[in-house]
C-alpha positions as CSV (number, residue, x, y, z in Angstrom):
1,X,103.7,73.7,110.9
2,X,102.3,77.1,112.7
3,X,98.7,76.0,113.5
4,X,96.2,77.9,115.6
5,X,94.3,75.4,118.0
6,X,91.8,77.4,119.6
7,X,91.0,80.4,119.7
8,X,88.4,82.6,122.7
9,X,86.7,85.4,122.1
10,X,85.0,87.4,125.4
11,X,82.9,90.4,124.3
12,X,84.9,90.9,120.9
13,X,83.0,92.6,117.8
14,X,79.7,90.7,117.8
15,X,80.7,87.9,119.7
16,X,79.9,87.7,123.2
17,X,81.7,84.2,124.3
18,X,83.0,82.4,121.5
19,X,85.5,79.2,121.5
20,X,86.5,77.6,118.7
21,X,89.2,75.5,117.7
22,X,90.0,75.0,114.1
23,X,89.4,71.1,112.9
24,X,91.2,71.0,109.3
25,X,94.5,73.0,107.9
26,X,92.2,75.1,105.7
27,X,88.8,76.7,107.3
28,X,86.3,78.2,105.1
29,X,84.0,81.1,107.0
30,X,80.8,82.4,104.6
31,X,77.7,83.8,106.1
32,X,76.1,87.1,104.5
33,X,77.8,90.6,105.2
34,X,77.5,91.2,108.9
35,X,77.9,88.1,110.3
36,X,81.0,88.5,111.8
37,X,83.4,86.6,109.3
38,X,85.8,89.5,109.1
39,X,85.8,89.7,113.0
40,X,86.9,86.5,113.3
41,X,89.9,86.7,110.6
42,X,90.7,90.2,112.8
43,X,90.9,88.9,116.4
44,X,93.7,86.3,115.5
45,X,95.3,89.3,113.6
46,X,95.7,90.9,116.5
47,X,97.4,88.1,118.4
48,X,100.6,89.3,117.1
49,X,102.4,92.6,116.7
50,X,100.2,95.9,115.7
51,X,97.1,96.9,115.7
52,X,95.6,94.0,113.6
53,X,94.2,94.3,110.3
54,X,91.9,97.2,110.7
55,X,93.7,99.0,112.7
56,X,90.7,99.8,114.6
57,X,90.3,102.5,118.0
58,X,90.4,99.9,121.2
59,X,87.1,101.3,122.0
60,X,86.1,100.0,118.6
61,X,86.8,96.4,119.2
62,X,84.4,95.9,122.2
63,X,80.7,94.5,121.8
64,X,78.3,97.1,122.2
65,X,76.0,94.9,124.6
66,X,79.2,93.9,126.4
67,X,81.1,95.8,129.9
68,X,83.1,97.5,127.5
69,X,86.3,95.7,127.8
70,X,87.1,92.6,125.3
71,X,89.5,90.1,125.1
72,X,91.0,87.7,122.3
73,X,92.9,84.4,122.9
74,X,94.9,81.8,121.2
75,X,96.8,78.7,121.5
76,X,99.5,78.0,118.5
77,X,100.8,74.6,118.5
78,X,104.3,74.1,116.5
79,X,106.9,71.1,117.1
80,X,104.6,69.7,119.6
81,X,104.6,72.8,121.9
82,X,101.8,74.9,122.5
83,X,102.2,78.4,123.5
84,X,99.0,81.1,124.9
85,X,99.3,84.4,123.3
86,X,96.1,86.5,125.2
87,X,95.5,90.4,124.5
88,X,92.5,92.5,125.1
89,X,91.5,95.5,127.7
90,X,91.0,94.9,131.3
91,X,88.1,97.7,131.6
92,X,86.5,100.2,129.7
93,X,89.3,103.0,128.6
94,X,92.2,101.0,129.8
95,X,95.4,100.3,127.5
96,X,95.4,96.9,125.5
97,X,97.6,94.1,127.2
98,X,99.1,91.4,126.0
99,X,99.7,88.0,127.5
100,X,102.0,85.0,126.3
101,X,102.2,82.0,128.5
102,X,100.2,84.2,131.0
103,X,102.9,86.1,131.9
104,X,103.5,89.8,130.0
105,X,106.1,89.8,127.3
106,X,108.7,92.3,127.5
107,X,108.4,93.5,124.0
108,X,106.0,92.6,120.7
109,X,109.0,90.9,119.0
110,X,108.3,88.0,121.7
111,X,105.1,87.6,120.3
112,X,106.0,87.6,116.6
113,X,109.0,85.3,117.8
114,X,106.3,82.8,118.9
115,X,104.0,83.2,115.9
116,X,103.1,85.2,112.3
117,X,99.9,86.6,110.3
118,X,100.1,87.9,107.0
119,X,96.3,88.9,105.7
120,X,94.5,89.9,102.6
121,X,91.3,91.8,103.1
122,X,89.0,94.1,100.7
123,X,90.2,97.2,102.4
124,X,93.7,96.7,100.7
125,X,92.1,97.3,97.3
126,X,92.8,100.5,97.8
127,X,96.3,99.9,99.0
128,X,98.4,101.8,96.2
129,X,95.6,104.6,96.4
130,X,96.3,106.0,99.7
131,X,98.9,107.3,101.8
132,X,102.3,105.5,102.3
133,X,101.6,104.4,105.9
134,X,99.5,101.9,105.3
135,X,101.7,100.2,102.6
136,X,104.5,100.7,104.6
137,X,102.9,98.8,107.7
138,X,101.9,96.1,105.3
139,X,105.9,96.2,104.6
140,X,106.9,96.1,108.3
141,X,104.3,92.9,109.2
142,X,106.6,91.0,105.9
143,X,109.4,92.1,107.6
144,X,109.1,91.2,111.2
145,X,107.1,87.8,110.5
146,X,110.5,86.9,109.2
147,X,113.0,88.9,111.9
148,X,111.1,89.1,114.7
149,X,113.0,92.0,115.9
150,X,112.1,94.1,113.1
151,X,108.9,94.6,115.9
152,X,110.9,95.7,118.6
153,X,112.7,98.1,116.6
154,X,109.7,99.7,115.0
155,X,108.2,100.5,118.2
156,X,111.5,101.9,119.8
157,X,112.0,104.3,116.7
158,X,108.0,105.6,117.5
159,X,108.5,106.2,121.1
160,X,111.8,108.3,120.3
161,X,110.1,110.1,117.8
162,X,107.2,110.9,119.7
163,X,109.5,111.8,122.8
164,X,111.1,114.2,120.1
165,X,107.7,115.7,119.0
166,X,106.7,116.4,122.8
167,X,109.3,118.3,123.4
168,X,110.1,120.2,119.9
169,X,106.2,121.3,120.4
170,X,106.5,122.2,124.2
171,X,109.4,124.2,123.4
172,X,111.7,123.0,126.1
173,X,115.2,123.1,123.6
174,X,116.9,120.7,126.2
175,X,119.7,120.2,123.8
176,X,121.3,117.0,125.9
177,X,117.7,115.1,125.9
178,X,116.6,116.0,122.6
179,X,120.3,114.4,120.9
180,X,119.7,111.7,123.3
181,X,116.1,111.3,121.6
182,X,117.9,112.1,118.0
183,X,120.4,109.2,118.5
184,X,118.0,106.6,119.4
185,X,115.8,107.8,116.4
186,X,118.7,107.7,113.9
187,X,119.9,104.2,115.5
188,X,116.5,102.0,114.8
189,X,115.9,104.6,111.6
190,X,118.9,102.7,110.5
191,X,118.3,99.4,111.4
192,X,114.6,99.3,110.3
193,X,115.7,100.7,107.2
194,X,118.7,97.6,106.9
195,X,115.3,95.0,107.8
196,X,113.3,96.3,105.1
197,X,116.3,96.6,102.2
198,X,117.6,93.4,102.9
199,X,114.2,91.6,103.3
200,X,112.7,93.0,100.1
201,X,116.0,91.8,98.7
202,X,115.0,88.1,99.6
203,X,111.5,88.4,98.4
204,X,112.5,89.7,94.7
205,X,114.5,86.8,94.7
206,X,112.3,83.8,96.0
207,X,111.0,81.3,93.8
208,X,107.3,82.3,92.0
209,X,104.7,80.4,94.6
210,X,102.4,80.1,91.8
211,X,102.7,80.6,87.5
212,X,99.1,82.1,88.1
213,X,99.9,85.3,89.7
214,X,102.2,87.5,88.3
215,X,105.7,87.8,89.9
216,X,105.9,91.3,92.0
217,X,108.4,93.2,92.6
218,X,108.7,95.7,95.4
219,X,110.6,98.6,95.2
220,X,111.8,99.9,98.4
221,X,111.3,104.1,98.6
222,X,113.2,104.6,101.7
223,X,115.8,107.5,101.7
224,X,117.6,106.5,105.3
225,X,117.8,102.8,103.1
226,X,119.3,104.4,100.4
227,X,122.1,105.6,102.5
228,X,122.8,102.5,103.0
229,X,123.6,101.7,99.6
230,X,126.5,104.2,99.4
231,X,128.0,104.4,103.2
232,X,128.3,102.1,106.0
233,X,125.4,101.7,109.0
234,X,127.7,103.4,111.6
235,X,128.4,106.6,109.3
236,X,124.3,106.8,108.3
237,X,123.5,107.0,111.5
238,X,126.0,109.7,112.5
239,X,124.6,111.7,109.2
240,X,120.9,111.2,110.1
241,X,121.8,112.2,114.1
242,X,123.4,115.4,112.9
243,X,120.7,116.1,110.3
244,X,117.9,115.8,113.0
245,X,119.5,118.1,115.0
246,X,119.7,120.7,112.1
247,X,116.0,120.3,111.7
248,X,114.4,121.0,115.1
249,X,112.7,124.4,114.4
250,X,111.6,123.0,111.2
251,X,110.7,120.2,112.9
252,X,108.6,122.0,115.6
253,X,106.8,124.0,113.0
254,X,105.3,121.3,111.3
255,X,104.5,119.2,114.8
256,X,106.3,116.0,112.8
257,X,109.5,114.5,112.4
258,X,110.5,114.6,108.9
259,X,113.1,112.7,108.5
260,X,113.4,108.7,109.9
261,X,112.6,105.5,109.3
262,X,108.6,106.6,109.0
263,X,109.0,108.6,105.6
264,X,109.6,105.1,104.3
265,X,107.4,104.1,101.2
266,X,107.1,101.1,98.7
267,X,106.1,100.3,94.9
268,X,104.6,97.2,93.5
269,X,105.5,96.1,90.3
270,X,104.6,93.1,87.5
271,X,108.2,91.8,87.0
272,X,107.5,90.6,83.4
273,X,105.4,93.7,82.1
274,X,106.7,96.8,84.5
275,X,103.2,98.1,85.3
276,X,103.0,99.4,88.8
277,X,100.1,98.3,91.0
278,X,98.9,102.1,91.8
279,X,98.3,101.9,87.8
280,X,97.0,98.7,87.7
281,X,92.9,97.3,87.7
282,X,91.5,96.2,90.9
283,X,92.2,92.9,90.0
284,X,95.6,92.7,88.9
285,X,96.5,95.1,91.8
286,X,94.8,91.9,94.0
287,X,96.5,89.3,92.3
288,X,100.1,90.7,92.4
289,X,99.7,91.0,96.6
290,X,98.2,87.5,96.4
291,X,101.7,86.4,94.4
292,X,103.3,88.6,97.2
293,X,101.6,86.9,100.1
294,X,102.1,83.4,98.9
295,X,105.9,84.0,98.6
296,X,106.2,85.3,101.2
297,X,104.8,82.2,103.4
298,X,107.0,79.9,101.2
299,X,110.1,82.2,102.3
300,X,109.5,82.2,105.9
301,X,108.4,78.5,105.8
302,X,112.3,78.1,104.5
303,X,114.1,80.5,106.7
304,X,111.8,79.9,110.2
305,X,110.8,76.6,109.5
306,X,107.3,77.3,109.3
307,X,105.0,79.4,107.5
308,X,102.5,82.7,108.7
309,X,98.9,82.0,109.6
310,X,96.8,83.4,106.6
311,X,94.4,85.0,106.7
312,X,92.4,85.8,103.5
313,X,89.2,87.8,104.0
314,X,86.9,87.4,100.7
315,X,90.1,86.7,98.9
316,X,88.0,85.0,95.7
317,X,86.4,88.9,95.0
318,X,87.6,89.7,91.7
319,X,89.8,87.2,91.0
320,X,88.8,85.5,88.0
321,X,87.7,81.1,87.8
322,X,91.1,80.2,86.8
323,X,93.1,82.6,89.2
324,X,90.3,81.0,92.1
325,X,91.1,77.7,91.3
326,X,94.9,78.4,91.7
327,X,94.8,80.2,94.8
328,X,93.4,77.5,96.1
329,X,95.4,74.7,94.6
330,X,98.8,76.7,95.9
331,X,97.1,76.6,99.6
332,X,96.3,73.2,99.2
333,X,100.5,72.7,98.9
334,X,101.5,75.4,101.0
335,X,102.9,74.5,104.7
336,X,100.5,76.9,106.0
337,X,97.3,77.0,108.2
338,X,94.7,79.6,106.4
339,X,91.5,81.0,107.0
340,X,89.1,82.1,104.0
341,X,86.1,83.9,104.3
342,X,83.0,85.1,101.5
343,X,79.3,84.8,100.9
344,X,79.0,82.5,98.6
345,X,80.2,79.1,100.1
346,X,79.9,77.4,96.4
347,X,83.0,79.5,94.9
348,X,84.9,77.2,98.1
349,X,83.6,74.2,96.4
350,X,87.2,72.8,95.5
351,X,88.3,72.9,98.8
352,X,85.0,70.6,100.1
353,X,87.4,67.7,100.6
354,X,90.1,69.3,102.4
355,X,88.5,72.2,104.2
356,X,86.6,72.6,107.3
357,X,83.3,75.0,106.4
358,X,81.4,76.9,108.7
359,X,78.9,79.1,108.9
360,X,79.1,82.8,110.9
361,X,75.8,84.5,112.3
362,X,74.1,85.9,115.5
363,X,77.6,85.8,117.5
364,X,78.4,81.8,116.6
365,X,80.0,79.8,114.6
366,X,78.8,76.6,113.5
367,X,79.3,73.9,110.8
């Protein structure tokens, strides 16, 4: 099992020097709004690939009081190795670093090589509500906590694409450097799009984690995946290459890309009744990603060998006594380490025998 074994906070959120390390498999975090629960569940989110679960400005992150600068550190412990996975900012302004093992990785896929998060937080009501980014990097963290490349790829298909943008919008038409820039763009288009088709393929298919929460479906809207339903890799990528090149002025007009792997969207659906989420109540919208979430750990505790972090940020909000009592009874069997948070400890109240509880307030954390 994936377990988190301590993790330090220096000047994070609300927290000023923080250490903690976890006692029990579950941990139960409830204090009243603005205690810093939430920024607890976010700084191990960001020990991994991305931006973390708020996606939040770096500038954001720091404590007010504090120099300015903050930093997050963990230790994960899985078949009796431990392995240090540090980020934060080294001064006010500067880029975010990462460390793992105190040396700096040499790409984001190292770090979700070494461990995984998959979270649930209120801000996801609204998932199916919004634009597609934000379901589709809910799409990408599935994906690479499985294939840790998936990570690398993503951020390689960004930086060719933004290359692309630059020079489209300062209008220097270098035609060898911009189809350089449009062949690395249709290259990881085409493999991020393969990740995601073959992944969601999986998930569709894995065994229901739970008869409480309806089986989901996701329905991958990805156009450059859709090519691959009909032609080989090698020729998709030839057709997106020469398509980019056709679009430039368009391109240039608009100040985007459109066309690659960052067009891509997703649908949720109940299996058994065809409703989509984005039609769905609050609630079932919440209880078809909880059925997601929980498959998904069971998949990658099969295919890894062991299963994400999870962490659920006031996961019991409207989910009704019996779906409460079955979330927790399917982490109670899970192979996974998770973290729950809320305000109201006594909805936890099943778990008091398997659980460690604490209490967040005033920068601490205590029992």
């Amino acid at each position: 099992m994936l377990r988190l074994t301590r993790l330090v906070l220096t000047d994070f959120r609300n927290y000023a020097s923080l250490t903690w390390r976890p006692a029990a498999r579950l941990a139960v975090i409830t204090g009243p709004n603005g205690s810093g629960k939430t920024n607890l569940l976010e700084s191990i989110s960001l020990l991994g690939p991305g931006r973390g679960f708020s996606g939040a400005r770096l500038g954001e992150l720091a404590r007010h009081e504090g120099s300015g600068c903050w930093a997050v550190a963990g230790r994960f412990s899985r078949d009796g190795e431990s392995t240090d996975i540090g980020t934060g900012t080294e001064g006010p302004g500067d880029r975010r670093v990462f460390r793992l093992d105190g040396a700096e990785p040499r790409s984001q896929a190292e770090l979700a090589a070494r461990a995984a998060a998959i979270w649930l937080t209120p801000q996801m009501d609204s998932l199916f509500q919004e634009s597609a980014s934000g379901r589709r990097r809910f799409l990408d963290r599935l994906v690479w906590a499985l294939e840790p490349g998936h990570a690398r790829e993503a951020a390689a298909h960004e930086t060719a694409m933004a290359g692309r943008r630059r020079l489209l919008a300062a209008g220097r038409a270098d035609p060898a450097w911009l189809a350089g820039l449009e062949e690395q763009m249709a290259r990881h288009a085409v493999a991020l799009a393969a990740a995601r088709r073959q992944f969601v393929a999986r998930l569709n298919a894995a065994p229901l984690a739970s008869e409480a929460f309806p089986r989901a479906r996701i329905e991958l809207d990805d156009p450059v995946a859709a090519r691959l339903d009909v032609a080989p890799a090698l020729a998709v990528e030839t057709v997106l290459r020469d398509e980019l090149s056709r679009r430039r002025a368009a391109d240039a007009a608009a100040g985007t890309s459109t066309l690659g792997a960052h067009r891509a969207d997703m649908r949720l659906v109940d299996a058994a009744t065809g409703l989509q989420a984005a039609n769905a109540s609050t609630g079932q919208q919440k209880a078809m990603l909880i059925g997601v979430i929980l498959a998904h750990a069971a998949l990658l505790a099969e295919h890894r060998g062991f299963a994400p972090l999870l962490l659920l940020d006031e996961p019991a909000v409207h989910l009704d006594q019996t779906r409460r009592a079955a979330l927790f009874h399917a982490l109670l069997r899970l192979p996974a380490q998770a973290f729950l948070t809320g305000t109201d400890v006594d909805i936890f109240a099943p778990l008091a025998t398997e659980a460690e509880f604490l209490v967040a307030g005033g920068g601490t954390l205590r029992p």
